[in-house]
C-alpha positions as CSV (number, residue, x, y, z in Angstrom):
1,X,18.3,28.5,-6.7
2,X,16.0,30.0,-8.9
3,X,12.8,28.6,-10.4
4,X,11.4,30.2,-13.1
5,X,7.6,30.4,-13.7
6,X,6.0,31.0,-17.1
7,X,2.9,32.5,-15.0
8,X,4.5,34.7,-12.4
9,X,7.7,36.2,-11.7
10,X,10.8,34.2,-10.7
11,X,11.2,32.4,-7.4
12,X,14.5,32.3,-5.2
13,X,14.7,29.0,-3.1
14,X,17.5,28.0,-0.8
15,X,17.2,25.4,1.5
16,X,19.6,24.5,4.9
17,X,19.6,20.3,6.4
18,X,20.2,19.3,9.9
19,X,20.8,16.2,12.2
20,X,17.7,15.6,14.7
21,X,18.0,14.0,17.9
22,X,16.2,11.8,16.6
23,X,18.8,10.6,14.4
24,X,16.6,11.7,11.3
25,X,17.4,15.1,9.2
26,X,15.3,17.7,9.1
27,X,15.0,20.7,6.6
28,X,14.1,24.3,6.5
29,X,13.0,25.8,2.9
30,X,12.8,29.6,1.8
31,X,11.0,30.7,-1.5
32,X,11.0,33.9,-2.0
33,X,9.0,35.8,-4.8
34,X,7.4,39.3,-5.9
35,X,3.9,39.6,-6.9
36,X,2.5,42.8,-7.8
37,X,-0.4,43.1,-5.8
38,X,-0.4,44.9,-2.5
39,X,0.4,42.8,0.8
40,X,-2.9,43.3,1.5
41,X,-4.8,41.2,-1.2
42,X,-1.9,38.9,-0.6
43,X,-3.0,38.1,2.5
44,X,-6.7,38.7,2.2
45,X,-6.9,36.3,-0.9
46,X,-4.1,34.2,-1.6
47,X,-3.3,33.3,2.0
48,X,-6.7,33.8,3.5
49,X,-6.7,30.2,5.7
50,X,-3.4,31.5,7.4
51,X,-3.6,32.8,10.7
52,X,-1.8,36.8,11.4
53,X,0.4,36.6,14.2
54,X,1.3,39.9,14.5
55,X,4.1,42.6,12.4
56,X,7.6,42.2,13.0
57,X,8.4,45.8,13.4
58,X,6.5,48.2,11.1
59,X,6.1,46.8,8.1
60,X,6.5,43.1,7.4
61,X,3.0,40.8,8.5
62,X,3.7,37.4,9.6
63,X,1.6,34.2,9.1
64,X,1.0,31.2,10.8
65,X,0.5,28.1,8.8
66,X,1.6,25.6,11.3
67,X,4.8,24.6,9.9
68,X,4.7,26.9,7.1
69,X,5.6,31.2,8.0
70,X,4.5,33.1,5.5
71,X,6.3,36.7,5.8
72,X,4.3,39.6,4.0
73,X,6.9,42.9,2.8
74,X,5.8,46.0,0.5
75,X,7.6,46.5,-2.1
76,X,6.8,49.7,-4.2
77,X,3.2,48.8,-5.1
78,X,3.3,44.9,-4.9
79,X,4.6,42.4,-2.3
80,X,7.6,40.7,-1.4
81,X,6.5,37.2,-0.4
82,X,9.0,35.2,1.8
83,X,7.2,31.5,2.7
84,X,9.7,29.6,4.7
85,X,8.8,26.0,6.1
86,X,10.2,23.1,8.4
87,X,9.9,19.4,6.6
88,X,11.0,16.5,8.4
């Protein structure tokens, strides 16, 4: 889906539902959004509590937030931000 917000660009959310053991669901959520400062400041300043765990390849800086990933991508001179996290 997309959600639109009157402060930033548009957001593109999807989200996928399993059965647990448990016999409860769980879900997994993506959002994913441009902003057009550099990965850097992204994760200097908006995400500065998360943890680096390393770069996938080259590139792309992921975060730990315990049950929230934040995935970091240039994209000309801003960011491709990619959050993606597990809710039970």
């Amino acid at each position: 889906m997309e959600i639109q917000n009157p402060n930033a660009t548009p957001i593109y959310a999807s989200a996928s539902f399993a059965p647990l053991t448990s016999g409860q669901s769980g879900a997994v959520y993506d959002a994913i959004q441009y902003v057009q400062q550099s990965c850097d400041y992204v994760e200097k300043n908006i995400f500065k509590g998360l943890k680096r765990t390393g770069i996938l390849r080259k590139d792309i800086v992921a975060l730990d937030g315990g049950s929230v990933k934040i995935f970091l991508m240039p994209a000309g001179t801003g960011c491709i931000v990619i959050k993606k996290e597990v809710v039970q």
